[in-house]
N, C-alpha and C positions, 0 to 999 in steps of 0.2 A: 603402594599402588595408588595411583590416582583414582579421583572422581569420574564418570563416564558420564560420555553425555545424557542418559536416559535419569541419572539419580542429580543432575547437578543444578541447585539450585534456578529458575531463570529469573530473568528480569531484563526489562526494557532500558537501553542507552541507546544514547546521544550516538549516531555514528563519528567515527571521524577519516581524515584523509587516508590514513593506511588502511580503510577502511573498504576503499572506494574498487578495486579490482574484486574482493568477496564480494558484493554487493552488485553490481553488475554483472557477473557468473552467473549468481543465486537469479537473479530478474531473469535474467537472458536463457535459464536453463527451461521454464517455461514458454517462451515466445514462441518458439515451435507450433506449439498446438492454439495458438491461442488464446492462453490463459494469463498473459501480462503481453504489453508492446512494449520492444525490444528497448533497453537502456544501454550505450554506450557510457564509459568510462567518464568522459568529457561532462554530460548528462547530470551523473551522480557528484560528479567534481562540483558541480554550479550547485547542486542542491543539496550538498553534504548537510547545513543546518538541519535540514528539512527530515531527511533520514533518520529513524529509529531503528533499532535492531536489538535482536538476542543474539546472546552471545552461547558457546559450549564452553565446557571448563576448560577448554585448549585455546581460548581467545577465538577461535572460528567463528565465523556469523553461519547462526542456526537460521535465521529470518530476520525480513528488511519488511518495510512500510515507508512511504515519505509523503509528503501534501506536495500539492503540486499547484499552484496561484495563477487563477485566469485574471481575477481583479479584487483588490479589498476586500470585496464582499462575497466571493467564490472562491471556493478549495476543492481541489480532488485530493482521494485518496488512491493512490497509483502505487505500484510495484509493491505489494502485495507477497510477500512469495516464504515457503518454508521449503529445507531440504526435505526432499523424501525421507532420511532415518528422522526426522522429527518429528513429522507429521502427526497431525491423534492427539497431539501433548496439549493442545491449547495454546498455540503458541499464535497464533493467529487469532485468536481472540485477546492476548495480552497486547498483539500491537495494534491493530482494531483501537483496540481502548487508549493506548499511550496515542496514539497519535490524533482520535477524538479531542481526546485531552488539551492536546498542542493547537490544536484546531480552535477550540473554545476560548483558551487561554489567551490567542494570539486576537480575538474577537473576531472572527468569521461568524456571521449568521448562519453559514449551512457548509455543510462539507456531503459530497457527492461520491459515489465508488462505482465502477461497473463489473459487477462481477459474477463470474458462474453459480458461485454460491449465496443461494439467494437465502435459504436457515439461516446461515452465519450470520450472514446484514442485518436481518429479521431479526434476532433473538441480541443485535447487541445497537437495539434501539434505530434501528433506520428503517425507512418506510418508501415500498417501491415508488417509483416514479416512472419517470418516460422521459427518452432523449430528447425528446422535441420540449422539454422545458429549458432546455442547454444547449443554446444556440451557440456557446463558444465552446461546446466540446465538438459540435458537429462542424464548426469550423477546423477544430486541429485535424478531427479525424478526415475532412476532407483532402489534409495537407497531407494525410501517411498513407490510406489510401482508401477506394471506395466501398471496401468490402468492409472493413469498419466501421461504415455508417450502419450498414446491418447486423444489429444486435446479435439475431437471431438468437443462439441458447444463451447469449450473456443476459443481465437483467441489471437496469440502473436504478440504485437506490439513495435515495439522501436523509440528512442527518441536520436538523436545522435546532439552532443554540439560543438562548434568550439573549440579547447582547443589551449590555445598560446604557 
């Protein structure tokens, strides 16, 4: 009998291209409500690097995280997303932190998220802000649509790094 997903060890990788149909599913399974804007295939294809995910012991992607670059000096943390059975586990706080990580390492001064869950952000070191410091998010989100310029229950937080 195999490992299930509930006992199976996790950990953060690298996505890769066979990667890219899971990963777009899992994004797009929240867009409905709100709580991620929609990713296309094509999307996740351009930003495969950028992609981390957990895996279940069946190879399945349990949850995705990616950064998403406005300029050198600015990252979002976008697509965001865990299956419903995984939920609770902490799996969103391990990609939270790998992609932090990736964030720091790659030398961004600040990496940004907008998200519902504002505990989470809070407890894994980012401190609220306000859209109107992100005048190139309010630019995209003018491109997807006007209702995204309104927060409203989302809450944007950032995450700024000592860079040498």
């Amino acid at each position: 009998m195999g490992t299930d997903a509930s006992t199976a060890p996790l950990r953060v990788e690298r996505a890769t291209l066979r990667d890219v149909a899971q990963i777009s599913a899992l994004n797009n399974l929240f867009a409905p409500d709100g709580l991620t804007l929609p990713r296309n295939e094509s999307f996740v294809t351009a930003h495969i690097d950028d992609y981390r995910i957990i895996r279940a012991a069946d190879g399945s992607v349990l949850g995705c995280v990616a950064l998403d670059e406005y300029s050198p000096s600015l990252v979002e943390l976008v697509s965001l997303a865990v299956l419903p059975k995984a939920q609770h586990r902490g799996l969103g706080k391990l990609l939270i932190d790998a992609v932090s990580t990736l964030a720091e390492r790659r030398g961004y001064p600040e990496l940004f998220a907008v998200s519902l869950a504002d505990q989470l952000f809070l407890h894994m070191g980012f401190a609220q802000s306000g859209l109107e410091h992100y005048p190139e998010k309010i630019a995209r989100y003018a491109k997807i649509s006007r209702s995204e310029l309104s927060l409203s229950r989302k809450f944007l937080f950032a995450k700024r790094f000592s860079v040498e």
